[in-house]
ZALO-253785 format. One record per residue (C-alpha): residue number from 1; residue in one letter; x, y, z. Coordinates in steps of 0.1 Angstrom, whole numbers, plus 5000, padded with zeros to 4 digits. Layout:
@k NUM, r A, xx X, yy Y, zz Z
...
% end
This chain:
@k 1, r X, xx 5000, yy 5000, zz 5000
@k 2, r X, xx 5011, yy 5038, zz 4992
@k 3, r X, xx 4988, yy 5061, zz 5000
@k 4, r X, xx 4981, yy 5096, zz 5021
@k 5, r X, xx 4951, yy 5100, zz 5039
@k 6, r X, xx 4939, yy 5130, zz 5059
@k 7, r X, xx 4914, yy 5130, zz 5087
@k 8, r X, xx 4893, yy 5163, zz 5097
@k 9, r X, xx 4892, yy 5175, zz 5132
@k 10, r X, xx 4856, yy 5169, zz 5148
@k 11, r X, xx 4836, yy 5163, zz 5178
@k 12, r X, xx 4804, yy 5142, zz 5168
@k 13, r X, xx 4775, yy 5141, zz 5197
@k 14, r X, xx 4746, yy 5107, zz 5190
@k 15, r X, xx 4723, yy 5119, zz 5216
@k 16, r X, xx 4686, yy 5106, zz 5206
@k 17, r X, xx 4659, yy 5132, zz 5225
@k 18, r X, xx 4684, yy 5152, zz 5239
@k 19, r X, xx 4698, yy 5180, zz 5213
@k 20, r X, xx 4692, yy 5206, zz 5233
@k 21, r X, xx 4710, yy 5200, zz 5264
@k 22, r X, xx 4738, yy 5182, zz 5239
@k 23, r X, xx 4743, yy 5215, zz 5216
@k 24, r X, xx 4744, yy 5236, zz 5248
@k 25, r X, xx 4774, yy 5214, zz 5261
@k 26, r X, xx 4791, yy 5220, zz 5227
@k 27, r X, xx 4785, yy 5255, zz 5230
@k 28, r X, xx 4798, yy 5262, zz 5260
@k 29, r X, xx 4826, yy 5236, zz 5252
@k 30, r X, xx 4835, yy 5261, zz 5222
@k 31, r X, xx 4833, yy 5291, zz 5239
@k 32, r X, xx 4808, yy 5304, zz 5227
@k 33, r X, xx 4785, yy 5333, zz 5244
@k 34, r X, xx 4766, yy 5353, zz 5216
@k 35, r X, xx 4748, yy 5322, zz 5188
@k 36, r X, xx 4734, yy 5328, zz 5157
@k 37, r X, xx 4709, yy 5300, zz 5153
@k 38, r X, xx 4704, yy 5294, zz 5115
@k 39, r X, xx 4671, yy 5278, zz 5110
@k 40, r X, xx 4647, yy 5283, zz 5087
@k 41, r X, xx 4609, yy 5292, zz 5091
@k 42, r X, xx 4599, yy 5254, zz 5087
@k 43, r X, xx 4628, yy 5239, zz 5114
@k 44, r X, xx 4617, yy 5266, zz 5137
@k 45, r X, xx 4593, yy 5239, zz 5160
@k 46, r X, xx 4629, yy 5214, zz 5160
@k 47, r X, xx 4653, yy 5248, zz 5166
@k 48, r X, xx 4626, yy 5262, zz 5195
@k 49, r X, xx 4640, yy 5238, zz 5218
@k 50, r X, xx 4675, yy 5243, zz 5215
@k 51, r X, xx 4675, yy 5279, zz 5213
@k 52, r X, xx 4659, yy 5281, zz 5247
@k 53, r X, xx 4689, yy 5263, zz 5263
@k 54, r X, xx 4718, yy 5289, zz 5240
@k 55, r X, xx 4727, yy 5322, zz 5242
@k 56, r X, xx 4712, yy 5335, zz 5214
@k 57, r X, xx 4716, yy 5371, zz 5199
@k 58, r X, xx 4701, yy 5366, zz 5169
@k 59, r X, xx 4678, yy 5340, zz 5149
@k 60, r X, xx 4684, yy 5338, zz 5114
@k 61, r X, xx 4654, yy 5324, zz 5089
@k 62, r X, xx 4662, yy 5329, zz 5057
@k 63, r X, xx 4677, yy 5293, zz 5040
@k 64, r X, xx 4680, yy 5291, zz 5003
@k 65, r X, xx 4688, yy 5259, zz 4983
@k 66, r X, xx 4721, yy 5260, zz 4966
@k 67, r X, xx 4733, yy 5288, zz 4988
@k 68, r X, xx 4731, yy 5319, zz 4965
@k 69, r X, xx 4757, yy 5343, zz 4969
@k 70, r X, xx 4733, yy 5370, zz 4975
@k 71, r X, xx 4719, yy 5350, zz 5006
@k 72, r X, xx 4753, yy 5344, zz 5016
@k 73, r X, xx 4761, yy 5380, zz 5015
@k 74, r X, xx 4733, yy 5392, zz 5038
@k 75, r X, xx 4742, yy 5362, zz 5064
@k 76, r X, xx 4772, yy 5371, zz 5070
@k 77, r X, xx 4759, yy 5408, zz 5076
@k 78, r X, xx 4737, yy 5397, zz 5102
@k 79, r X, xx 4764, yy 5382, zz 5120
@k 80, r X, xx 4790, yy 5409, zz 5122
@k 81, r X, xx 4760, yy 5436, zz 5129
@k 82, r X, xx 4748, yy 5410, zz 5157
@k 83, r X, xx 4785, yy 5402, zz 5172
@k 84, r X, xx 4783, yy 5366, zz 5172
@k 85, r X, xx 4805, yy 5345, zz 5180
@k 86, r X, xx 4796, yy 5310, zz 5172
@k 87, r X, xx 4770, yy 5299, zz 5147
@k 88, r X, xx 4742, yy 5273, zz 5155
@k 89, r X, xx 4728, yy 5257, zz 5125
@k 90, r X, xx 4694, yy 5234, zz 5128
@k 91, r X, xx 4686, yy 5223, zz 5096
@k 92, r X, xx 4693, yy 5198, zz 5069
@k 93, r X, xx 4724, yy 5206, zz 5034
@k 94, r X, xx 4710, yy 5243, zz 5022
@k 95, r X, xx 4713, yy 5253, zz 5069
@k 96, r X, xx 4747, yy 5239, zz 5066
@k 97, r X, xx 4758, yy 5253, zz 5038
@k 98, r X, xx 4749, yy 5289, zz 5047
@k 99, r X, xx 4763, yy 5285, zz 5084
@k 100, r X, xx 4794, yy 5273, zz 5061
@k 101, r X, xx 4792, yy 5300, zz 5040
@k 102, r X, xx 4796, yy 5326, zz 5074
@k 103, r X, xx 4821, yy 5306, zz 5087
@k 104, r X, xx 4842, yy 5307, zz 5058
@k 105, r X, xx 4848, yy 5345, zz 5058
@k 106, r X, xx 4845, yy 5349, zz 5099
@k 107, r X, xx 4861, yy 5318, zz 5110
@k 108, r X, xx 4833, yy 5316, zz 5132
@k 109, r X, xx 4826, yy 5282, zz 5147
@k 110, r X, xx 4798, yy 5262, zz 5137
@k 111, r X, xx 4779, yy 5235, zz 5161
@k 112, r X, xx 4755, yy 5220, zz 5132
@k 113, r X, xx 4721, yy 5198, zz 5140
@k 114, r X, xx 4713, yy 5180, zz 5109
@k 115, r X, xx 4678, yy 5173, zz 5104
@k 116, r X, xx 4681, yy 5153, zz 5069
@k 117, r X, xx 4707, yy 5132, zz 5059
@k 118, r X, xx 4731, yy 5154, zz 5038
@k 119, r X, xx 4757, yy 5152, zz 5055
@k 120, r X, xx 4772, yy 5186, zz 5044
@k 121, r X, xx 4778, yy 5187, zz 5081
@k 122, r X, xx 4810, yy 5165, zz 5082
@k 123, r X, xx 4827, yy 5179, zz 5052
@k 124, r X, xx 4850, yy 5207, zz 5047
@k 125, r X, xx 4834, yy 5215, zz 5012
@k 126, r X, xx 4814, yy 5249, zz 5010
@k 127, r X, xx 4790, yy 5253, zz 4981
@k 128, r X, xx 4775, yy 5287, zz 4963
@k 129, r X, xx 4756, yy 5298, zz 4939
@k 130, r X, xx 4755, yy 5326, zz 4914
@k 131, r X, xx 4735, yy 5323, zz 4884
@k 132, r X, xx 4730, yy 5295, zz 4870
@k 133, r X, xx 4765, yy 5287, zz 4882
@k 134, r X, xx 4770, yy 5268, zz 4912
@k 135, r X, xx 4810, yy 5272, zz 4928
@k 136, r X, xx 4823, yy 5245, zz 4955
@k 137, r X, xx 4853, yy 5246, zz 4970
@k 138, r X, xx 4874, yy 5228, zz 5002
@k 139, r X, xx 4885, yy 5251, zz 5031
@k 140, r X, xx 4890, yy 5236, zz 5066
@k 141, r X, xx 4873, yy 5269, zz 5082
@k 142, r X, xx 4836, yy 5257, zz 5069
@k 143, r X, xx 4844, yy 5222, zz 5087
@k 144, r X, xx 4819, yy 5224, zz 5119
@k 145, r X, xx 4834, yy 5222, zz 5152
@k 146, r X, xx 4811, yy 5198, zz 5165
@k 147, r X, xx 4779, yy 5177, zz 5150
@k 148, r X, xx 4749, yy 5169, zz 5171
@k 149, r X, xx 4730, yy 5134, zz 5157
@k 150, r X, xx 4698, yy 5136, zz 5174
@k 151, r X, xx 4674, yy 5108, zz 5161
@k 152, r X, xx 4643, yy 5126, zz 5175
@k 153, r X, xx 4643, yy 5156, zz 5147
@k 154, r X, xx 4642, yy 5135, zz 5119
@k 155, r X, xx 4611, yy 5118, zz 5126
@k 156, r X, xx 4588, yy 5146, zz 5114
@k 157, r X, xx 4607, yy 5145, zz 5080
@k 158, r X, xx 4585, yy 5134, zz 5053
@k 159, r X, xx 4592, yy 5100, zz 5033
@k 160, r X, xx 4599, yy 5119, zz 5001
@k 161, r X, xx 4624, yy 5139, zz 5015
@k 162, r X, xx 4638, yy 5106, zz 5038
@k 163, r X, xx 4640, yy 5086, zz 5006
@k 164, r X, xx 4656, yy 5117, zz 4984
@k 165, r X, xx 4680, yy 5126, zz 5014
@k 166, r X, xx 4690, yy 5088, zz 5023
@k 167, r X, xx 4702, yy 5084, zz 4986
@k 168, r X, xx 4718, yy 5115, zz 4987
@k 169, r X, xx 4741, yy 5104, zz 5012
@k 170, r X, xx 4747, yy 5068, zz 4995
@k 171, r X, xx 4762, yy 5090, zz 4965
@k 172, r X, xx 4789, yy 5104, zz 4987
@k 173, r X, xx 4795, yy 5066, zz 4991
@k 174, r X, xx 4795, yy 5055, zz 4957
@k 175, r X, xx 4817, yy 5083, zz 4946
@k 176, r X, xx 4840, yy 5084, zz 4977
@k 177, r X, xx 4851, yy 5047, zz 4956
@k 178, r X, xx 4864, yy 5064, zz 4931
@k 179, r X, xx 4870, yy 5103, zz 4939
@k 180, r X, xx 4901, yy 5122, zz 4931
@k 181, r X, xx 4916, yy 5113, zz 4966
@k 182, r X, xx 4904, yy 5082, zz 4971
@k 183, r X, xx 4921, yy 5056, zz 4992
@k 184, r X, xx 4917, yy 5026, zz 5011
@k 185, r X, xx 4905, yy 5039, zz 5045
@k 186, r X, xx 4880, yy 5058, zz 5022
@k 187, r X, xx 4867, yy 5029, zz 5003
@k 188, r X, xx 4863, yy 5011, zz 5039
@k 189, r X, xx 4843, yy 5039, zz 5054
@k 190, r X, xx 4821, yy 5040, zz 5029
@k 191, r X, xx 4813, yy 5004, zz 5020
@k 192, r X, xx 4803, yy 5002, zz 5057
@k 193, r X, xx 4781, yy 5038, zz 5050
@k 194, r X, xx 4764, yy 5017, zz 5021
@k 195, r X, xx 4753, yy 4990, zz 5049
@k 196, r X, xx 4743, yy 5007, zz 5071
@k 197, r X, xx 4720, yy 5032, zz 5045
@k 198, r X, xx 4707, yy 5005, zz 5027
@k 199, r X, xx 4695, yy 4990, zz 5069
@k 200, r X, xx 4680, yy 5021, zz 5077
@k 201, r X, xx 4665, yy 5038, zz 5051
@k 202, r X, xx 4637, yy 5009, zz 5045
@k 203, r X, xx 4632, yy 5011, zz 5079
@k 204, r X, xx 4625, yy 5043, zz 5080
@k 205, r X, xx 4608, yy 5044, zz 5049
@k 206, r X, xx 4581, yy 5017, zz 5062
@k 207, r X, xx 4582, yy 5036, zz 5097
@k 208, r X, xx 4594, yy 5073, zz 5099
@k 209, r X, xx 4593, yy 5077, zz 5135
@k 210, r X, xx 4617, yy 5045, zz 5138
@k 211, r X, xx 4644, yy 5062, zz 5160
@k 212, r X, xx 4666, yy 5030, zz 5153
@k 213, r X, xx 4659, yy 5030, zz 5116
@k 214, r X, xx 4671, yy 5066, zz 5122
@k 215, r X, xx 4701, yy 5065, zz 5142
@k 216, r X, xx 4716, yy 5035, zz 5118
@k 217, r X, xx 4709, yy 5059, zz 5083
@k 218, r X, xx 4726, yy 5090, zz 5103
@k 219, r X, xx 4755, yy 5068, zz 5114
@k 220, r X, xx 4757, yy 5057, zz 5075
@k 221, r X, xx 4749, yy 5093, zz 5065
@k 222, r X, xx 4781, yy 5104, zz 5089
@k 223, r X, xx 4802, yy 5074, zz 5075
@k 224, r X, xx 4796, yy 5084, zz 5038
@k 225, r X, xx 4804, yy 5121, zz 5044
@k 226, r X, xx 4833, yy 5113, zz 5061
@k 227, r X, xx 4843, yy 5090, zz 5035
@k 228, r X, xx 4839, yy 5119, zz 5008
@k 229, r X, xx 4854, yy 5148, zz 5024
@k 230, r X, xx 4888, yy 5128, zz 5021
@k 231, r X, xx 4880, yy 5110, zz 4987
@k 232, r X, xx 4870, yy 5146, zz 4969
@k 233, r X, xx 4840, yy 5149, zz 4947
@k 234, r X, xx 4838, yy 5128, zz 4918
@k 235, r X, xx 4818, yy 5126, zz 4884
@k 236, r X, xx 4781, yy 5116, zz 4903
@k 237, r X, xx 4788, yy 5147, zz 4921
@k 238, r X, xx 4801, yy 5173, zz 4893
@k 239, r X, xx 4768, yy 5161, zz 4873
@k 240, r X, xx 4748, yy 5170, zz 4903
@k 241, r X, xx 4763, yy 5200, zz 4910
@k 242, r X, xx 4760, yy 5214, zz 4876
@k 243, r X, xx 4726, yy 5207, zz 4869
@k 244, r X, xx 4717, yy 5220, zz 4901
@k 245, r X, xx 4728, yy 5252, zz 4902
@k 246, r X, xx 4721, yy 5256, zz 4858
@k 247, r X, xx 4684, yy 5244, zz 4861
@k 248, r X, xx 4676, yy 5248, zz 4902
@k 249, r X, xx 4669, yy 5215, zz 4908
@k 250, r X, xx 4659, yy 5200, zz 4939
@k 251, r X, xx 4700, yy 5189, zz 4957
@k 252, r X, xx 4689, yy 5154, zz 4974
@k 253, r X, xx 4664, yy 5144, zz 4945
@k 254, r X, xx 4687, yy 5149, zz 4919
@k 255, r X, xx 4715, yy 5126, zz 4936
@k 256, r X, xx 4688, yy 5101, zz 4939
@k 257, r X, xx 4675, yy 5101, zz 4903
@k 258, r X, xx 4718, yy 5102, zz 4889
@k 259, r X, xx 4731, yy 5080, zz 4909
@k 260, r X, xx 4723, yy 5047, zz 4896
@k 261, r X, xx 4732, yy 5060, zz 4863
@k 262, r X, xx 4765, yy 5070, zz 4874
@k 263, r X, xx 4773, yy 5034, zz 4893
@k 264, r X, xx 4768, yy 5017, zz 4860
@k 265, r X, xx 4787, yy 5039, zz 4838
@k 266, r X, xx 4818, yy 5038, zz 4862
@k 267, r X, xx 4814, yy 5000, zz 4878
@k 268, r X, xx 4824, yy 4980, zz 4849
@k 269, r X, xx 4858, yy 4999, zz 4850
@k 270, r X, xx 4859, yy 4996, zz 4888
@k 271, r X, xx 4866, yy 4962, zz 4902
@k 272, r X, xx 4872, yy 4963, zz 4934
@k 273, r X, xx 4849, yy 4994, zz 4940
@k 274, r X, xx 4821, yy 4973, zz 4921
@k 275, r X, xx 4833, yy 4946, zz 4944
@k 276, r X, xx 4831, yy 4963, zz 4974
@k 277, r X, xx 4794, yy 4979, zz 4970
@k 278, r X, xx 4781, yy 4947, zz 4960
@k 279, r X, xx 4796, yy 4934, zz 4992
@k 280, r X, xx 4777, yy 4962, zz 5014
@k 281, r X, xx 4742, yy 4961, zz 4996
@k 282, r X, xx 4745, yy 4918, zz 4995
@k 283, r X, xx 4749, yy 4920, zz 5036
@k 284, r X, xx 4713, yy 4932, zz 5030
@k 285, r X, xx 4696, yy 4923, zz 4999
@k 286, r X, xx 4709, yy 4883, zz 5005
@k 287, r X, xx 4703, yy 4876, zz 4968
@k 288, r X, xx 4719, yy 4908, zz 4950
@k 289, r X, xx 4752, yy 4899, zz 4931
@k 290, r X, xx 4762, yy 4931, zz 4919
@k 291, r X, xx 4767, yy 4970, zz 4924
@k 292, r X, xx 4742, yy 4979, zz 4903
@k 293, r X, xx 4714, yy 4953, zz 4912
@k 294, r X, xx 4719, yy 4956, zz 4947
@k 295, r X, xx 4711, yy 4996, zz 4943
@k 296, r X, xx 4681, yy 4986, zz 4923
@k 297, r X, xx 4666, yy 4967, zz 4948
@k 298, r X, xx 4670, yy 4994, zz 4976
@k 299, r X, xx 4661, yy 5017, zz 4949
@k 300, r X, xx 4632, yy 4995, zz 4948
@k 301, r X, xx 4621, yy 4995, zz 4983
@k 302, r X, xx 4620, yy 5031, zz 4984
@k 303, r X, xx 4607, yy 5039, zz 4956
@k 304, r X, xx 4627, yy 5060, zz 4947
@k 305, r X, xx 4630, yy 5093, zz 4920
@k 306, r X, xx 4637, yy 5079, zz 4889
@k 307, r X, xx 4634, yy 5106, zz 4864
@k 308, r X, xx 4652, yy 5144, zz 4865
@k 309, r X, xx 4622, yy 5154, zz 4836
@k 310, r X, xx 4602, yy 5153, zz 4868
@k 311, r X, xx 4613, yy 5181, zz 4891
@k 312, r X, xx 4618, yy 5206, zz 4862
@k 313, r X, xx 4650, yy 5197, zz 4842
@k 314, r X, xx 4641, yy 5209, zz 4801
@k 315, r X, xx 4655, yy 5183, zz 4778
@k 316, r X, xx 4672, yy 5204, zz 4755
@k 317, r X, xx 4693, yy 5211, zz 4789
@k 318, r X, xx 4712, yy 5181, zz 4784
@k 319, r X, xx 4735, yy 5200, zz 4753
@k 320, r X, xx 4737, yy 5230, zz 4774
@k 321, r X, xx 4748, yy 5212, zz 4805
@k 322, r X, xx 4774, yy 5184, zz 4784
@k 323, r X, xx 4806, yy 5213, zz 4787
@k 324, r X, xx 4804, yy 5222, zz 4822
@k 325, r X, xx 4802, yy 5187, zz 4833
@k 326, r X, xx 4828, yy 5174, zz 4811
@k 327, r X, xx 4854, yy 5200, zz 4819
@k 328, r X, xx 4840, yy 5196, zz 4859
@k 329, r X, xx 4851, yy 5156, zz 4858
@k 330, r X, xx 4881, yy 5145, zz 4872
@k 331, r X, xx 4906, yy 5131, zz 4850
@k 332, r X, xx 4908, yy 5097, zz 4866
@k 333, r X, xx 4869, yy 5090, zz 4866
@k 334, r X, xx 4871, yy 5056, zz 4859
@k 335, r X, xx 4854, yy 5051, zz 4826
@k 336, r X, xx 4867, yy 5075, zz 4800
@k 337, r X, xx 4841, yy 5100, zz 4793
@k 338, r X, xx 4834, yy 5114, zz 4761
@k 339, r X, xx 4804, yy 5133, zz 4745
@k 340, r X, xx 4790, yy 5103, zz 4734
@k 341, r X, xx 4789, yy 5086, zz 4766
@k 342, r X, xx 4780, yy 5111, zz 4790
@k 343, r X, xx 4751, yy 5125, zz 4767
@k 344, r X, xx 4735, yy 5089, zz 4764
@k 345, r X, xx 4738, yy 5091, zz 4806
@k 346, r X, xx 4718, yy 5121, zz 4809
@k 347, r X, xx 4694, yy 5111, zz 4788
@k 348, r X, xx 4685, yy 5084, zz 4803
@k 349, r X, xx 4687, yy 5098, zz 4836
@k 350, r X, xx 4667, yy 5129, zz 4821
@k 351, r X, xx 4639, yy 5102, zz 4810
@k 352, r X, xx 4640, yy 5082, zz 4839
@k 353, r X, xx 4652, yy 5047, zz 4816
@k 354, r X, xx 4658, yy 5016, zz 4830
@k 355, r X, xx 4698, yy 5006, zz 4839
@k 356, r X, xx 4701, yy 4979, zz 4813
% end
């Protein structure tokens, strides 16, 4: 073996029920005397809670998806007029990402409560939008402080959004197999993140109030992001990113629709990868065999988003789209990707085909 790996600095809270009293420990712990609690108007009932046990000075609602640089802009107004000193975010990828998005040019801390699975909250990558243009970048001031997992805020969130979010998180798997950076420590965390989604996520699919379905799709959530923030973002993730921020699609329904699409482009050129995911999902699905099929039956019992036609993508957007993602890929994506090839990938994940 000759390989590099980094780990990220991080304190990571599983307290089921008891965010509050667990965020104020990590407050304190930090230093922390004036918060800015990010939340948005629809976490307010899961933020309530917490903020009555924080200092806060100032409760911030206003949460965009894809982070646009305007929203950014204001955020970080707010906190300087406000004198904050720490930043509290409650809230699921687009909460992170603005608390990241402060943090980046105050080097304020951040204690993040996830409330989805995105798992933005263990990575150091930072993500904004501007246009139709969506930027991401890595800088080790957006990486929070701390992470609180608490099982208990998650069970309000609807099965849509579990389904979309859970597959979401099993892309940062899938592509921490073959990022940029990837390495065996990597490939490790995340074929035990595939498990562990792939247990969970029917369980909370059938039963959204499971708080042990939860806790074992947050603990693959963590594993994945973990995984990826060391791997780097491969091709699933520069398709996603582009048509995202060109065409303002949904972030955790267009990983969920891609992704399948992506695993069969890239396994056949992949062996151990391919290997390796098959492995995870066949500790589950006892008669899968492959990558792919394994996927499909989780896919399956989820029923998951199949088609990007269906939250608003225009189909002549796959030509306008083909250049930014091509020169986005990284070189040593494991299939070779040409105009050809990626165009026939959109379009089927555009339509919603079958993976033949």
């Amino acid at each position: 073996m000759k390989f590099t790996h980094e780990t990220l600095s991080q304190r990571v809270v599983f307290a089921a029920g008891e965010s509050p009293a667990a965020v104020a420990a990590e407050v304190e712990a930090l230093g922390g005397s004036k918060v800015m609690l990010i939340a948005s108007e629809r976490e307010k009932e899961l933020a309530d809670p917490i903020a009555k046990e924080i200092p806060v000075v100032l409760r911030h609602e206003e949460v965009v998806m894809h982070v646009p640089v305007e929203v950014a802009r204001r955020a970080r107004r707010a906190a300087a007029d406000a004198g904050a000193d720490i930043l509290v975010s409650v809230g699921g990828g687009s909460t992170t990402g603005l608390a990241k998005a402060v943090a980046m040019t105050t080097g304020l801390p951040i204690v993040a409560v996830p409330t989805t699975y995105a798992g933005s909250e263990a990575t150091n990558v930072w993500g904004l939008t501007e246009g139709e243009t969506k930027t991401t970048g890595v800088d080790d001031e957006v990486l929070p402080a701390s992470v609180v997992y608490d099982a208990g805020l998650l069970t309000t969130l609807p099965g849509e959004m579990t389904v979309a979010s859970g597959l979401n998180a099993m892309a940062h798997c899938v592509d921490s197999m073959w990022g940029p950076r990837s390495d065996p420590i990597d490939r490790a965390l995340a074929q035990e993140g595939i498990r562990a989604l792939a247990t969970g996520l029917p369980t909370v699919a059938d039963d959204s109030t499971s708080v042990k379905g939860i806790e074992q799709t947050l603990y693959g959530a963590y594993l994945a992001a973990v995984a990826f923030a060391s791997a780097g973002s491969g091709m699933h993730h520069k398709i996603c990113h582009v048509l995202g921020g060109m065409f303002n699609l949904p972030h955790a329904q267009t990983h969920a629709v891609v992704l399948p699409h992506v695993l069969a482009f890239n396994a056949p050129h992949a062996p151990e990868a391919e290997a390796r995911i098959a492995q995870a999902f066949g500790a589950v699905f006892r008669t899968t065999r492959t990558a792919s099929a394994g996927l499909a039956a989780l896919r399956h019992a989820l029923d998951a988003p199949r088609a990007l036609r269906d939250y608003g993508m225009p189909e002549d957007g796959i030509a306008k789209a083909l250049g930014p993602i091509t020169q986005a890929i990284p070189v040593n994506n494991p299939t070779p990707v040409n105009d050809e090839n990626l165009t026939a990938l959109l379009k089927a994940a555009w339509a919603g085909d079958p993976i033949s």
